[in-house]
C-alpha positions in Angstrom: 28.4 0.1 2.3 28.3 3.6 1.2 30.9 6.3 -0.4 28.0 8.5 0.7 27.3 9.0 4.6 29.3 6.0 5.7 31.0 6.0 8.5 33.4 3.8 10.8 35.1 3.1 13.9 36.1 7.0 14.6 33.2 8.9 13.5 35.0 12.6 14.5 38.3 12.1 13.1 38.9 15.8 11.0 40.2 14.2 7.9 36.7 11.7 7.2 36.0 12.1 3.5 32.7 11.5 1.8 32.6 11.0 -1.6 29.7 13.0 -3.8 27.8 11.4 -6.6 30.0 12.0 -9.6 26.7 12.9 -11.7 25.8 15.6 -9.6 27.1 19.3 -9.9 28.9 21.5 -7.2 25.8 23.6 -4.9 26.8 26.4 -3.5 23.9 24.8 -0.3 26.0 23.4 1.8 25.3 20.0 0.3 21.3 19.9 -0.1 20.5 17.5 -2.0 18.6 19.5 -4.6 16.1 18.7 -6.8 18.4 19.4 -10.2 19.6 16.2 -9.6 18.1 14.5 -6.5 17.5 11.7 -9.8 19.7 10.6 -12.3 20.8 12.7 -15.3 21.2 9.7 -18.0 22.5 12.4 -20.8 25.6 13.4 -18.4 26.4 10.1 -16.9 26.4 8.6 -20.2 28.8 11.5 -21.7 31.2 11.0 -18.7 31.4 7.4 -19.3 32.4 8.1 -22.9 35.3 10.3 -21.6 33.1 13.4 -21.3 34.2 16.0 -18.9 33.1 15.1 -15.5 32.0 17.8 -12.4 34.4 18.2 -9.7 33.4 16.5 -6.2 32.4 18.2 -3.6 33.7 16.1 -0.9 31.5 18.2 1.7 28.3 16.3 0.7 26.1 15.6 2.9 22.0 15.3 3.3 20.7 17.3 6.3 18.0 16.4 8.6 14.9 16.8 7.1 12.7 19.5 7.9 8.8 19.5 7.2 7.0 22.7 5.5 4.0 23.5 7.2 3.1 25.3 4.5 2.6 22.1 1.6 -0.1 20.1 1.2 -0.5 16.6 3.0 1.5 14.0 0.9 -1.9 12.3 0.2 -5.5 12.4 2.0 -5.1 8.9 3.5 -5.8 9.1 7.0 -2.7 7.2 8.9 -2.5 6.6 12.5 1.2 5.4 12.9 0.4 4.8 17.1 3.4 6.6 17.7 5.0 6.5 21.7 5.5 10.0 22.2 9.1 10.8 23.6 12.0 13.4 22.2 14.6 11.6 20.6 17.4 12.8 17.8 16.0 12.9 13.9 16.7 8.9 12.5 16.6 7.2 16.0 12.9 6.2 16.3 11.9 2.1 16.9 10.2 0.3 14.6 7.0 -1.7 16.9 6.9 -5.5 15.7 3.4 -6.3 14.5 3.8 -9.6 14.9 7.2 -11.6 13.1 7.5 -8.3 11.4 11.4 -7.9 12.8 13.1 -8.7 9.4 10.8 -5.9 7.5 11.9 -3.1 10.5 15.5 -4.2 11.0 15.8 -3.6 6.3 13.8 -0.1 7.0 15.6 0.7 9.7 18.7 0.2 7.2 17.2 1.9 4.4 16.1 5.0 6.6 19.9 5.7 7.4 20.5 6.0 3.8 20.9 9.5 3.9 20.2 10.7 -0.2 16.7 8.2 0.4 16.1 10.0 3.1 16.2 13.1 1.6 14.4 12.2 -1.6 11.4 11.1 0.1 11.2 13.3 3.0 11.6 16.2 1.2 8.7 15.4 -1.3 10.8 15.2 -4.2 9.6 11.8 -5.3 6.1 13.4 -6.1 7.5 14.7 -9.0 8.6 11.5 -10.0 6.0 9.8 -8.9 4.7 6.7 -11.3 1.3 5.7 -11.6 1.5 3.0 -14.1 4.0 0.9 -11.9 2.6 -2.0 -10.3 1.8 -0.7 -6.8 0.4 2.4 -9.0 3.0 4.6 -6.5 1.7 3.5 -3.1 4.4 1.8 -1.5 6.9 5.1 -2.0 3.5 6.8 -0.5 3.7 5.0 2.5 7.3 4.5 2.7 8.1 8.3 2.1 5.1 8.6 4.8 7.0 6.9 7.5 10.0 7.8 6.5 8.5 11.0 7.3 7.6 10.1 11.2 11.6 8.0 11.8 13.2 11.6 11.3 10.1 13.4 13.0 12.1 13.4 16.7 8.9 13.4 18.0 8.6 10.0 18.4 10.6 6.8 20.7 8.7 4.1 18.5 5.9 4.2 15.8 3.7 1.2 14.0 4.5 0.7 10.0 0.9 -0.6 9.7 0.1 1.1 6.4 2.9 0.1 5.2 2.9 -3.3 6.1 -0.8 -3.4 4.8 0.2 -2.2 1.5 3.1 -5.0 1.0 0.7 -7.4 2.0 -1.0 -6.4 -0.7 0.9 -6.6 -3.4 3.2 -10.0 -2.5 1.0 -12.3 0.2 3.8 -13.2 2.1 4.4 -10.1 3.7 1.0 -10.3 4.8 0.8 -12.3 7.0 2.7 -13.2 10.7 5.0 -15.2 9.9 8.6 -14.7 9.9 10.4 -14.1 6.4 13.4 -13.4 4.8 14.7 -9.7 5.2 16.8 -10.1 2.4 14.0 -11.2 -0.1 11.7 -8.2 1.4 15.0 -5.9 0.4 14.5 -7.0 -2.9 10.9 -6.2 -3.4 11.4 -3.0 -1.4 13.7 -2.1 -3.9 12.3 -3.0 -6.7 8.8 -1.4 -5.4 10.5 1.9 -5.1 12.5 2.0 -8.2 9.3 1.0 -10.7 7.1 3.8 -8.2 9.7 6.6 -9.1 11.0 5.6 -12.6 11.2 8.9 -14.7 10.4 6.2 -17.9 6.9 5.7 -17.0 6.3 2.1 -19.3 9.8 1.3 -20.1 10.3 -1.6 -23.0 12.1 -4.5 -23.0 15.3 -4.9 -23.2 17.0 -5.9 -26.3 19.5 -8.7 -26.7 22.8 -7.2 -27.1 25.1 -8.4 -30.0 28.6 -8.7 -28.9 29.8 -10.4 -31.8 31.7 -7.6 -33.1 32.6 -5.5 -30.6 35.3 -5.5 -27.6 34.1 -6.2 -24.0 34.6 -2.6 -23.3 32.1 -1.4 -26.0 29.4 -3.8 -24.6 29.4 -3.2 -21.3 28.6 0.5 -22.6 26.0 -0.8 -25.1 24.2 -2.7 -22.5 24.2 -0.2 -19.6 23.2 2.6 -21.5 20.0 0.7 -22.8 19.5 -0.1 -19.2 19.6 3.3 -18.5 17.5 4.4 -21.3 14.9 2.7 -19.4 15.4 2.7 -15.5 15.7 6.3 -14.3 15.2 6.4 -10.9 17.3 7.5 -7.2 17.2 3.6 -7.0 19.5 3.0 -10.0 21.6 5.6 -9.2 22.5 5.2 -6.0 22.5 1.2 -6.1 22.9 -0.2 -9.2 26.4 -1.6 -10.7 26.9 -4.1 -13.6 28.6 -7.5 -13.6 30.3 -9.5 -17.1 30.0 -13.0 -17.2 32.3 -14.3 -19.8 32.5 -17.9 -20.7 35.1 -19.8 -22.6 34.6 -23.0 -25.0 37.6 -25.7 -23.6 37.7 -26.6 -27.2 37.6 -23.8 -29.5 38.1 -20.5 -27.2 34.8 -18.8 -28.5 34.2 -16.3 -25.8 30.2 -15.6 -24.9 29.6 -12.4 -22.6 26.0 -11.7 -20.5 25.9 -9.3 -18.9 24.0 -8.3 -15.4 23.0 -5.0 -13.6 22.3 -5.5 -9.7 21.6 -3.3 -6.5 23.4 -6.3 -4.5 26.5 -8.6 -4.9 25.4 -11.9 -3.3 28.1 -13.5 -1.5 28.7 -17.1 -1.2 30.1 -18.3 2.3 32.3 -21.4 2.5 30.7 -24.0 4.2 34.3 -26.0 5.4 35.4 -22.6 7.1 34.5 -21.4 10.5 36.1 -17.9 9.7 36.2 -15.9 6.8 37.4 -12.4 5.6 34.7 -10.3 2.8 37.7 -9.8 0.9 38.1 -13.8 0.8 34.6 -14.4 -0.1 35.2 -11.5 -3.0 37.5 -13.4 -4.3 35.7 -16.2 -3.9 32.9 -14.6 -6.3 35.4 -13.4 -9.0 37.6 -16.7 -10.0 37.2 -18.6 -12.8 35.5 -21.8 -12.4 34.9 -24.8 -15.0 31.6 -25.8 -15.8 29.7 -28.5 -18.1 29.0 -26.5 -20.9 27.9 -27.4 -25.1 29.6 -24.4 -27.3 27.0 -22.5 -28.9 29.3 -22.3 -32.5 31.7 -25.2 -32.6 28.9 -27.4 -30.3 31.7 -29.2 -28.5 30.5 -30.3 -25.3 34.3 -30.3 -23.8 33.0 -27.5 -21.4 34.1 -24.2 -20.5 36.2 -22.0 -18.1 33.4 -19.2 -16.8 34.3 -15.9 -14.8 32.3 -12.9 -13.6 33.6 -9.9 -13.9 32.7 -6.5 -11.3 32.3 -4.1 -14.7 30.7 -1.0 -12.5 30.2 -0.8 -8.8 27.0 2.0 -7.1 27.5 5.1 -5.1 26.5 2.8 -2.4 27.1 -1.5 -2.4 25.0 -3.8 -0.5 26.7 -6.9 0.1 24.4 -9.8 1.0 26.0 -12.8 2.8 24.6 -16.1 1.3 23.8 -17.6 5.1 20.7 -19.7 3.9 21.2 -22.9 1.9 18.6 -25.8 1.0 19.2 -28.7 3.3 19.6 -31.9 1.0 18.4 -34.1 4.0 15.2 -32.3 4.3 15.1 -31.7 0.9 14.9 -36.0 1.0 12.6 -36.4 3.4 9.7 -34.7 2.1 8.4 -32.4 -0.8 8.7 -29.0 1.2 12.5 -27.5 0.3 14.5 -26.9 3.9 16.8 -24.1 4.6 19.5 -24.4 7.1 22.1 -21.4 8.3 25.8 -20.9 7.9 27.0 -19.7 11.4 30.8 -18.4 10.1 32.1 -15.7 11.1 32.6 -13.3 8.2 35.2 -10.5 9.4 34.9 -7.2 7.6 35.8 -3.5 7.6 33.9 -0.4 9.2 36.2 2.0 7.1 38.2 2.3 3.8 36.9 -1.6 2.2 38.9 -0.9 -1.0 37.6 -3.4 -3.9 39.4 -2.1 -6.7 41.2 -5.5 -7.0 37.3 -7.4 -7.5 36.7 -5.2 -10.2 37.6 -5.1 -14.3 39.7 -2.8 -15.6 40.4 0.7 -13.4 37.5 3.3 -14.6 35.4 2.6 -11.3 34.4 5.5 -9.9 33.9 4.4 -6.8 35.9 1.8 -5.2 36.3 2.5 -1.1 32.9 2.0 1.0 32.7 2.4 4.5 30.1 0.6 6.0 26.8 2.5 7.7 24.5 -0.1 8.3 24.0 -4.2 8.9 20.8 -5.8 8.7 21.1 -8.8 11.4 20.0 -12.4 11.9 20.0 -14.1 15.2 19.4 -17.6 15.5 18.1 -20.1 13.4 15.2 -20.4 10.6 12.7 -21.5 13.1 13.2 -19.4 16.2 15.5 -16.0 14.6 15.3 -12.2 15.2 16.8 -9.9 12.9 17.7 -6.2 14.3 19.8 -3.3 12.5 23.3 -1.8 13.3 22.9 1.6 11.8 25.5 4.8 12.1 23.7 7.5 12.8 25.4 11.5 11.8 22.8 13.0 14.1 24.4 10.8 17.1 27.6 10.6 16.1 27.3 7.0 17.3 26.5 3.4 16.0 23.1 2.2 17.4 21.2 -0.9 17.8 17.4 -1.0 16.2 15.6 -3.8 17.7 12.5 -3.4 16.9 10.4 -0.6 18.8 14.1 -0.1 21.0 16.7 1.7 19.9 19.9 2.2 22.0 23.0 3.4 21.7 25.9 0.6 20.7 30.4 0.5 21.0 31.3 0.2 17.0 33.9 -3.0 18.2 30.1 -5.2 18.4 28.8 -3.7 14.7 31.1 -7.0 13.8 29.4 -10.1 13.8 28.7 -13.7 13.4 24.8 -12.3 12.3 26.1 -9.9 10.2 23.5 -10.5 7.0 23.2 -7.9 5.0 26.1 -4.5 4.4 25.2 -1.7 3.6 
């Protein structure tokens, strides 16, 4: 769900805004996404958090469709061979073949390639400069993603294989290896996390330290704690989806307050079990009350418990929400040594346009609080026989459109809502 490229039921209406990163300056491009700040300026985000003077928005941004210079070098001097069914279709809307149970790792690329700064960033080559060789994957994964990335927005193709890229997953976490089905939501993460440690400007970051609270208001460390997360994760992964969370907890007893604090690049959603129907905003709410737990004070030691409440302290350019449809099965669970998951079928009803969560959030210094959704990764069935696919808005054809697998076809915005909705983007 994105205040960058998203889009909604009425994709032509004259007075659509988009929202520009606030750490970016006005270009006089027509909104290229240039290289002064296609990553994250720590020194000037940190200055406007403090009250510094903040850019104006450009609320023209947008990425264009990537165009290839035949005059640059090849991105690397692997050989690739992407099998690609040749056929002229508009820039974004190329399939994604299955190699075998590999529908939950398309239907998240599919999502990700419809990110329109990503798309950018990696087409355009600018991640070289970033690129990290000290990260686990040493850089190759952004090499192969950027590299079909590169074919998707080619318009040369109808479909194309993600072997190398598959192969190179496999590599690093087993799972993904393999043939059988997983979780798309779990191969998010790693994506994620792959392409944040492969293009982090900090090339060995340190630890991070504890942060003393003891003295100091909420307010002051929340900006303690996300400036030394910033001081060492600097990448287009932290700036266009990272927020922070507070959790504060409460002694029963003595009112001693304890804060932790939490960056994330999703908020995971917990769905109801005793509802057939739900709303986002409900489930938001859901995630944001104060609960009681069992809890032994850490200064008066009472073991009275505690009232406990997280806080949305910063929300991302762009929010993924992640619907909480998979939960152990206790029977299963019972039965033998193997932990069971089972599947929440409600129906979680959501926006397309204008999801306002200023109310979900602490205090009212969030730059960005309305998202309009431009993508849905999807999950059909059950754990043993599912599919996922992607609902993806595409600028190029002015259209939502289904990606299943190696097909992609057009889709009518009223079926982007869904009882398989998994993952928002």
């Amino acid at each position: 769900i994105g205040t960058l490229g998203g889009r909604g039921q009425n994709p032509d209406s004259s007075d659509r805004k988009t929202e520009k990163l606030k750490d970016e300056g006005s270009s006089n491009s027509g909104g290229k996404l240039r290289r002064s700040y296609s990553c994250l300026n720590v020194a000037q985000m940190l200055n406007q958090e403090e009250g510094g003077p903040s850019k104006p928005k450009d609320e023209g941004f947008s990425v264009p469709v990537p165009k290839f210079d035949r005059k640059q070098k090849p991105m690397d001097i692997v050989k690739r061979d992407f099998a690609g069914v040749w056929g002229t279709t508009k820039p974004g809307l190329t399939g994604l073949r299955n190699l075998g149970n590999t529908c939950y790792m398309n239907s998240i690329l599919q999502c990700v390639s419809n990110t329109e700064p990503i798309v950018q960033y990696f087409v355009s080559r600018d991640f070289e400069e970033d690129l990290n060789k000290y990260s686990d994957t040493r850089g190759e994964v952004a090499l192969e993603f950027a590299a079909m990335l590169q074919q998707l927005w080619s318009h040369q193709y109808k479909s194309i294989s993600p072997t190398d890229l598959k192969a190179t997953v496999g590599r690093y976490k087993k799972e993904f290896s393999g043939r059988d089905q997983q979780d798309s939501h779990e191969f998010l993460s790693k994506l994620l996390e792959w392409l944040h440690e492969d293009t982090n400007r900090i090339k060995k970051p340190s630890k991070m330290p504890e942060i003393d609270c003891s003295n100091i208001s909420p307010h002051e460390a929340c900006k303690k704690f996300w400036r030394s997360f910033l001081e060492r994760n600097q990448s287009i992964i932290v700036q266009l989806f990272h927020g922070l969370t507070m959790q504060t907890t409460t002694c029963q007893d003595c009112g001693f307050k304890s804060l932790k604090f939490q960056e994330f690049y999703n908020l995971n959603l917990f769905i109801p079990e005793d509802r057939n129907k739900i709303s986002l905003e409900e489930c938001l709410r859901h995630y944001v009350q104060e609960n009681n737990i069992d809890y032994v004070c850490e200064k008066c030691r009472s073991s009275r418990g505690a009232k406990q409440k997280v806080e949305i302290v910063k929300l991302p350019p762009i929010l993924i929400i992640h619907l909480e449809r998979f939960l152990p099965d206790e029977q299963m669970i019972s039965r033998c040594d193997e932990v069971r998951y089972r599947k929440k079928q409600t129906y979680v009803s959501y926006r397309l346009t204008g999801l306002n969560l200023q109310e979900f959030t602490r205090g009212d210094e969030n730059k960005y609080t309305t998202f309009n959704l431009y993508a849905v990764s999807n999950h059909f069935g059950s754990l043993e026989g599912g599919h996922y696919t992607a609902s993806c808005y595409s600028k190029q054809g002015r259209s939502w459109y289904k990606y299943d697998d190696q097909d992609v076809s057009q889709m009518d915005s009223s079926r982007v809502e869904s009882t398989a909705a998994y993952i928002l983007f």
